[in-house]
C-alpha positions as CSV (number, residue, x, y, z in Angstrom):
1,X,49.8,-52.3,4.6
2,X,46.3,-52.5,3.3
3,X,45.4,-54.7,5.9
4,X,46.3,-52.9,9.1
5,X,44.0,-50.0,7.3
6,X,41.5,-52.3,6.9
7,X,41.9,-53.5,10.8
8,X,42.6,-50.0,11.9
9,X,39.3,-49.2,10.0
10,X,37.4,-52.0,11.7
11,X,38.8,-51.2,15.1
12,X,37.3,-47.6,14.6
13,X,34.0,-48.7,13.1
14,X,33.5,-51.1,16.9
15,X,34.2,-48.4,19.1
16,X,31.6,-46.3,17.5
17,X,29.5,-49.1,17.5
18,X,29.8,-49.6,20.9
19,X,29.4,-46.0,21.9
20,X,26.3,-45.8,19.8
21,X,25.0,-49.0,21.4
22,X,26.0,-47.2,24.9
23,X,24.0,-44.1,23.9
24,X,21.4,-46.4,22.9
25,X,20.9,-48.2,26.0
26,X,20.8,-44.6,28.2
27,X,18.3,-43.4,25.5
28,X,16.1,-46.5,26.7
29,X,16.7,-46.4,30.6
30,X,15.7,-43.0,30.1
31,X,12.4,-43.7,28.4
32,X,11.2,-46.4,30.4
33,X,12.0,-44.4,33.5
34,X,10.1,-41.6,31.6
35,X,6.8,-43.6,31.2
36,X,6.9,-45.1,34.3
37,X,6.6,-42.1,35.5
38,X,3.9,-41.3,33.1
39,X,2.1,-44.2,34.6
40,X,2.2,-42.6,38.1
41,X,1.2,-39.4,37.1
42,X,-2.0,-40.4,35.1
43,X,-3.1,-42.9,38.2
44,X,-2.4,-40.2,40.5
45,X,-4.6,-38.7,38.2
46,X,-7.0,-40.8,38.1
47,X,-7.4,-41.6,41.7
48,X,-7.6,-37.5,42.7
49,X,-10.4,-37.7,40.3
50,X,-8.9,-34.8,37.9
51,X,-9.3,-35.8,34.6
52,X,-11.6,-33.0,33.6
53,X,-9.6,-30.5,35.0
54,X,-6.4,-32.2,33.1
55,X,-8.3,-31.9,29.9
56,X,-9.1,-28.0,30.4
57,X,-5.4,-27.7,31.5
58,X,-4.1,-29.7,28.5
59,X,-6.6,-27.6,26.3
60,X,-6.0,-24.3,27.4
61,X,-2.2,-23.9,28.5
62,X,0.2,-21.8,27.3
63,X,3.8,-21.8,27.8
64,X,5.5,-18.4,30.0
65,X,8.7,-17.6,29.4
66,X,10.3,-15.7,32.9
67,X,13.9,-14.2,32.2
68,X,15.1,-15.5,36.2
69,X,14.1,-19.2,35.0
70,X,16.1,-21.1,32.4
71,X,13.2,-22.7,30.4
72,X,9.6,-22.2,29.9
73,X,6.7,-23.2,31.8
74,X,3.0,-24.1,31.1
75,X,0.1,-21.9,32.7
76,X,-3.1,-21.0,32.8
């Protein structure tokens, strides 16, 4: 008896394993799909010339929250 709890136990303990592991592996997709992006946006950057005007943006936005839209945005 103790030992099919113990299995049944061990059985539970893998499939959360494995669904963390799965979460896991999204999590990291997502973040290297993130920064590879990143990469694109700071050349693009970069080859517009706009890294002052980055800097002041960075510096001096603020986020606007509008009622019709479901999250906030950054502005000037």
């Amino acid at each position: 008896m103790a030992k099919n709890k113990n299995l049944k136990k061990i059985q539970e303990l893998q499939e959360l394993y494995e669904e963390v592991s799965d979460y896991l592996t999204n999590l990291l997709d997502d973040y290297r799909r993130q920064e590879e992006e990143n990469r694109y946006l700071r050349e693009y950057i970069h080859y517009k010339g706009l890294e002052e005007e980055f800097c002041y943006f960075r510096e001096n936005a603020h986020e606007v929250y509008d009622e019709d839209l479901p999250f906030p945005y950054l502005t000037l």
